[in-house]
C-alpha positions as CSV (number, residue, x, y, z in Angstrom):
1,X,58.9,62.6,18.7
2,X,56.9,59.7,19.6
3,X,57.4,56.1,17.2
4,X,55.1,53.5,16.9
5,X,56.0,50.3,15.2
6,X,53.9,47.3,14.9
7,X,54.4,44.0,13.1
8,X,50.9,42.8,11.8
9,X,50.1,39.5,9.7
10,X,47.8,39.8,6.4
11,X,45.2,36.7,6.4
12,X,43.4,36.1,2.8
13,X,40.3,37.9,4.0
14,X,42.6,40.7,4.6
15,X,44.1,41.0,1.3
16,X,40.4,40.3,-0.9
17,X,39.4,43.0,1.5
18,X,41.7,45.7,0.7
19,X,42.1,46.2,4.6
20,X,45.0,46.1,7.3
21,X,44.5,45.6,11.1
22,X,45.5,49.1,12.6
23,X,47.4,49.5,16.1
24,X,45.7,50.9,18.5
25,X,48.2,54.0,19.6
26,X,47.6,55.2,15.6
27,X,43.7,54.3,15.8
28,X,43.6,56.9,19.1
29,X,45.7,59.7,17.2
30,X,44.1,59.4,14.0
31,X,41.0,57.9,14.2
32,X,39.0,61.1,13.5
33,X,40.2,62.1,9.9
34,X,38.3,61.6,6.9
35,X,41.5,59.7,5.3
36,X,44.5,58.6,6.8
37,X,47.4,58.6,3.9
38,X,49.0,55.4,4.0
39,X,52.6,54.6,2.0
40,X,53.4,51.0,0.9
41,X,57.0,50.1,0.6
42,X,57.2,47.0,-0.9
43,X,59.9,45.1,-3.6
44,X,57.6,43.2,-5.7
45,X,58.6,39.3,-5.7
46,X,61.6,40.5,-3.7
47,X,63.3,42.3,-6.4
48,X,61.5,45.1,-7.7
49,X,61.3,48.0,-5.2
50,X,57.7,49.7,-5.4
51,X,56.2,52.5,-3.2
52,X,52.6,53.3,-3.6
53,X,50.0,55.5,-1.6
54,X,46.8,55.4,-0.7
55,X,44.1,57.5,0.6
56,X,43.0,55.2,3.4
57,X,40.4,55.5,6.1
58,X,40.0,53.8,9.7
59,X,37.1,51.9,10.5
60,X,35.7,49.4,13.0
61,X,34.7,46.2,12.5
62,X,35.8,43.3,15.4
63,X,38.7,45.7,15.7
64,X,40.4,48.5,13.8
65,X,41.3,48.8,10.8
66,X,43.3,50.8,7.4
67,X,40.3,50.7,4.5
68,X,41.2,51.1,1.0
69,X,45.2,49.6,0.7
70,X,45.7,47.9,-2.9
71,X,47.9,44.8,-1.8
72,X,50.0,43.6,-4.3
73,X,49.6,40.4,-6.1
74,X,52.8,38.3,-4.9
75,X,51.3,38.7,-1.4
76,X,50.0,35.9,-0.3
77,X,48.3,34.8,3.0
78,X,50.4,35.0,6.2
79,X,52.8,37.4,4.7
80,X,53.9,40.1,7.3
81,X,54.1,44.3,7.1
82,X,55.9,46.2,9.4
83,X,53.7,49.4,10.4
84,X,55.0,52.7,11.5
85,X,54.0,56.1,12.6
86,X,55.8,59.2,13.8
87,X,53.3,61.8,15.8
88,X,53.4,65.0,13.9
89,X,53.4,63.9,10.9
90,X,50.8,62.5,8.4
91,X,51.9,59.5,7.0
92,X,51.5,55.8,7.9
93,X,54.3,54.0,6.6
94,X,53.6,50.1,6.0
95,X,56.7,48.0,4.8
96,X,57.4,44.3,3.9
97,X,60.2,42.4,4.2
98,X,61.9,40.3,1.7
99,X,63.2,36.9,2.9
100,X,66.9,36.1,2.3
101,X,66.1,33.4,-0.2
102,X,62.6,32.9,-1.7
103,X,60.7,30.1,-0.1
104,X,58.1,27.8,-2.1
105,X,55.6,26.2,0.8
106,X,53.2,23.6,-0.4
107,X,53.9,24.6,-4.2
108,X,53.3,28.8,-2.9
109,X,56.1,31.1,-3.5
110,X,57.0,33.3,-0.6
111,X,59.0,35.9,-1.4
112,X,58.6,38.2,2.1
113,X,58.6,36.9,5.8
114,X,55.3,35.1,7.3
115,X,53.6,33.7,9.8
116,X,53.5,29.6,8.7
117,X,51.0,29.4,11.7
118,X,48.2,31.5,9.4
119,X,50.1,30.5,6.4
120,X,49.2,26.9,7.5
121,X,45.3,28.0,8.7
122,X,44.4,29.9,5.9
123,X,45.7,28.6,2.7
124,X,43.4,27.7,0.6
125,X,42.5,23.8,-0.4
126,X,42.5,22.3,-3.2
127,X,38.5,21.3,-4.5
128,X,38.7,17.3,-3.9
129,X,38.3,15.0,-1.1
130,X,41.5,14.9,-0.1
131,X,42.0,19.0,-0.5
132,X,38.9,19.0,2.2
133,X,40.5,16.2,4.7
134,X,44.0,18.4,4.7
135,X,41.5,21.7,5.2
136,X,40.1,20.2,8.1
137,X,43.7,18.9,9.7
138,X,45.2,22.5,9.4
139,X,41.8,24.5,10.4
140,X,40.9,22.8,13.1
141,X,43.8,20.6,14.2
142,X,46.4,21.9,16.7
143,X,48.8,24.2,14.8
144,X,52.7,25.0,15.6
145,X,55.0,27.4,15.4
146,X,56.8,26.1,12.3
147,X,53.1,25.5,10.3
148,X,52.9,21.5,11.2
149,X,49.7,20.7,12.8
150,X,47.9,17.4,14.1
151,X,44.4,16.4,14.2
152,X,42.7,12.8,15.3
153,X,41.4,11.2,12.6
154,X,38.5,9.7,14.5
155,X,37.2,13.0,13.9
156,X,37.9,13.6,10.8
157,X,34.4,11.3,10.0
158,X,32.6,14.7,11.2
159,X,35.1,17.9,10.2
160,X,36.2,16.6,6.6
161,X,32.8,17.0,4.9
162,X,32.7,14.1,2.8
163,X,29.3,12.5,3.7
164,X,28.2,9.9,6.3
165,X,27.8,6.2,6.1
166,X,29.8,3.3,4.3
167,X,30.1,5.7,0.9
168,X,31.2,8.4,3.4
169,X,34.2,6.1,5.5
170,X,35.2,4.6,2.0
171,X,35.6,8.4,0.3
172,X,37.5,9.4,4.0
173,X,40.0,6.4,3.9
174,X,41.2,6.7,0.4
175,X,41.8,10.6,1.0
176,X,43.8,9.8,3.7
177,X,45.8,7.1,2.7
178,X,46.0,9.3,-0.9
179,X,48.0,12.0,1.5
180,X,49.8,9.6,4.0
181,X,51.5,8.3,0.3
182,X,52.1,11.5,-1.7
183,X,53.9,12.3,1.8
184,X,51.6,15.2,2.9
185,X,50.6,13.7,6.0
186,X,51.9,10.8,8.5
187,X,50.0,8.6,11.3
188,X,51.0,9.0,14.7
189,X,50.2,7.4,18.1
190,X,49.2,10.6,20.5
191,X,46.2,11.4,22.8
192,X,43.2,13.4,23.3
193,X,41.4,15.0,26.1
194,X,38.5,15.5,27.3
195,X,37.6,18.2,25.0
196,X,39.3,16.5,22.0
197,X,42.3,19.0,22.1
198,X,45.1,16.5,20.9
199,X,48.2,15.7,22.1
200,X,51.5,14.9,20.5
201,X,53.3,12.7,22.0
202,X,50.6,11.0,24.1
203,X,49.9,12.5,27.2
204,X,49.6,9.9,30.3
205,X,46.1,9.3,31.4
206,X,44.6,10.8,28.0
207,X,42.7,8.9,25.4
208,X,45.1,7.2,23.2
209,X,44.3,7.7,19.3
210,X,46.1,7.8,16.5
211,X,46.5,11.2,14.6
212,X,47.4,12.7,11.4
213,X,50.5,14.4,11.4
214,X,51.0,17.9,8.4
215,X,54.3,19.3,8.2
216,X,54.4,22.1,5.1
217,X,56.5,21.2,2.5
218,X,58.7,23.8,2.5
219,X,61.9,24.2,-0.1
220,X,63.8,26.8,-1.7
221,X,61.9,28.8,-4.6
222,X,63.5,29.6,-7.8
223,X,64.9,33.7,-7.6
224,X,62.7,35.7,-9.9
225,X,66.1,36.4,-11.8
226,X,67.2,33.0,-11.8
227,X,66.9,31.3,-15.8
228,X,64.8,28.4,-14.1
229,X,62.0,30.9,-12.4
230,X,58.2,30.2,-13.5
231,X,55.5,32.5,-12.7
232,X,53.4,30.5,-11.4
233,X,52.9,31.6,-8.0
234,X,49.3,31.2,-5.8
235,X,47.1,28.6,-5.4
236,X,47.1,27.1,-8.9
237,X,50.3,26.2,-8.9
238,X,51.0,22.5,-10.1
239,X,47.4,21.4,-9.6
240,X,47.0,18.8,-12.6
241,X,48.3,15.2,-12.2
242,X,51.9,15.0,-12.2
243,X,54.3,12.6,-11.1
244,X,56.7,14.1,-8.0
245,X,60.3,13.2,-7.2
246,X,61.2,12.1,-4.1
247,X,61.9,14.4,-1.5
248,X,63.0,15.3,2.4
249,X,59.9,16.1,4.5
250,X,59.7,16.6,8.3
251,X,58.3,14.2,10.8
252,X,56.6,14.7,13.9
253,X,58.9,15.9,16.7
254,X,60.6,12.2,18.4
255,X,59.1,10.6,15.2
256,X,61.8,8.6,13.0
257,X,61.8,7.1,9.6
258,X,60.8,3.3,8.9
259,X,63.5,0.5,7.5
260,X,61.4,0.9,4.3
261,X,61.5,4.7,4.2
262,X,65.2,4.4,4.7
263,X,65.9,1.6,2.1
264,X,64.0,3.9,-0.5
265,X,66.2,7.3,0.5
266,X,69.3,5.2,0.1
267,X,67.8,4.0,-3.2
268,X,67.4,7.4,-4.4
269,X,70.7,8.6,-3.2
270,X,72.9,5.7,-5.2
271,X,70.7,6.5,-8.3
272,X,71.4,9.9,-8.1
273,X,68.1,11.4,-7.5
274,X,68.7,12.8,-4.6
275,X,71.5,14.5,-2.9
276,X,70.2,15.9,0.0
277,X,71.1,14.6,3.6
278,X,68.5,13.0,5.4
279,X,68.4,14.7,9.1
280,X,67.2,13.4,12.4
281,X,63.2,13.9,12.4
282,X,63.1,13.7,8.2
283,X,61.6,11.0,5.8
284,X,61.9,10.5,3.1
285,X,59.1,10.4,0.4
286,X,59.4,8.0,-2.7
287,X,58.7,9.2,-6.3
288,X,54.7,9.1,-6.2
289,X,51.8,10.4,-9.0
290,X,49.9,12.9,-7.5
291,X,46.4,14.1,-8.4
292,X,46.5,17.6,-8.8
């Protein structure tokens, strides 16, 4: 009996559609039924084991795809399903999996695996300037494996959406320095080609220029059964002004931290306000106010 068994990530557009890419070897068997029954196997936030069906159908937009699947609300963008089909029999199985500890990236509970490459592209910003200068870096900036991406901020004038002239460079520079500060993004020296595509580190014979290093903050997230658990996963988590405590955040790769960033991690760690260790290619980033 003949298995297929794809891994496919969910994007945002995927889950407000309702829709799932579909593999090709199932789209070939079962592409001419009026509905295709499809069972979801999922434990909601990683606890709470759920199996649900629905009468799907396949149709073809850029490619193929399940019609008609209720996600569940703790998914969130980048989040992958396992998808499996025996021929013979009628079912289409899709199944998440749960991560060993729950992750919280960017102040987003993850509770099954992802891709932090899409997680990274298609989370959505937050609605000020500096929201639409980090939307820009992780859109159109060069993205990694791990989520971190880089973008030249020359460009940024053009891509960030936050108006031309001197009211336009004066609204750009106070975004950026706003996230180099609350620790969301670094400056680096790197390169660019001849397209733009940029390069970290710098590339010999390329444009030097400095860019704007994102690394997702990523830390553990409270259990769902643990006494200090909130419910506040998705995008609105932690969005009014608050003050942060320090924390740990990743560099760029060969990047190191400055006297001054080591001074305040030491600071932290005698006062007690921090006790985690400080690894090659970290920072660390002081107690700041953040807007939202």
């Amino acid at each position: 009996m003949h298995t297929v068994s794809r891994r496919v990530t969910l994007w945002r557009a995927d889950l407000d559609a309702s829709v799932c890419a579909a593999p090709e070897e199932i789209v070939e068997a079962l592409q001419y039924r009026d509905t295709v029954t499809v069972v979801l196997e999922h434990r909601v936030k990683g606890v709470t084991p759920g199996r649900e069906v629905f009468d799907a159908r396949l149709q073809q937009d850029v490619g193929w795809q399940f019609l008609g699947i209720g996600w569940p609300a703790d998914l969130q963008t980048g989040m992958r399903v396992t998808i499996s089909w025996q021929s013979g029999r009628d079912a289409v199985v899709m199944r998440s999996t749960v991560l060993e500890e729950p992750m919280r990236i960017d102040g987003v509970n993850y509770y099954h695996e992802y891709d932090p490459k899409v997680v990274t592209r298609d989370i959505v910003p937050q609605k000020s300037n500096r929201g639409q200068v980090l939307n820009a870096i992780r859109k159109l900036g060069q993205v990694y494996e791990d989520g971190s991406a880089v973008f030249p901020e020359p460009a940024l004038a053009k891509q960030a959406g936050l108006g031309r002239g001197a009211k336009g460079a004066f609204l750009l520079k106070n975004a950026v320095e706003q996230l180099i500060r609350e620790g969301y993004v670094t400056r680096v020296e790197g390169s660019v080609d001849a397209t733009g595509h940029p390069s970290y580190p710098a590339v010999d014979g390329q444009e030097l220029v400095d860019l704007l290093f994102y690394a997702p903050l990523v830390d553990p997230a409270p259990h769902p059964n643990d006494p200090e658990y909130d419910d506040e996963d998705g995008e609105g988590h932690d969005r009014r002004e608050h003050w942060v405590k320090g924390f740990v955040r990743k560099l760029p790769p060969g990047a190191q931290p400055t006297e001054k960033q080591l001074a305040a991690y030491h600071r932290a760690l005698e006062s007690e306000q921090i006790d985690e260790e400080l690894e090659p290619g970290y920072t660390y980033v002081k107690k700041h106010h953040r807007h939202g």
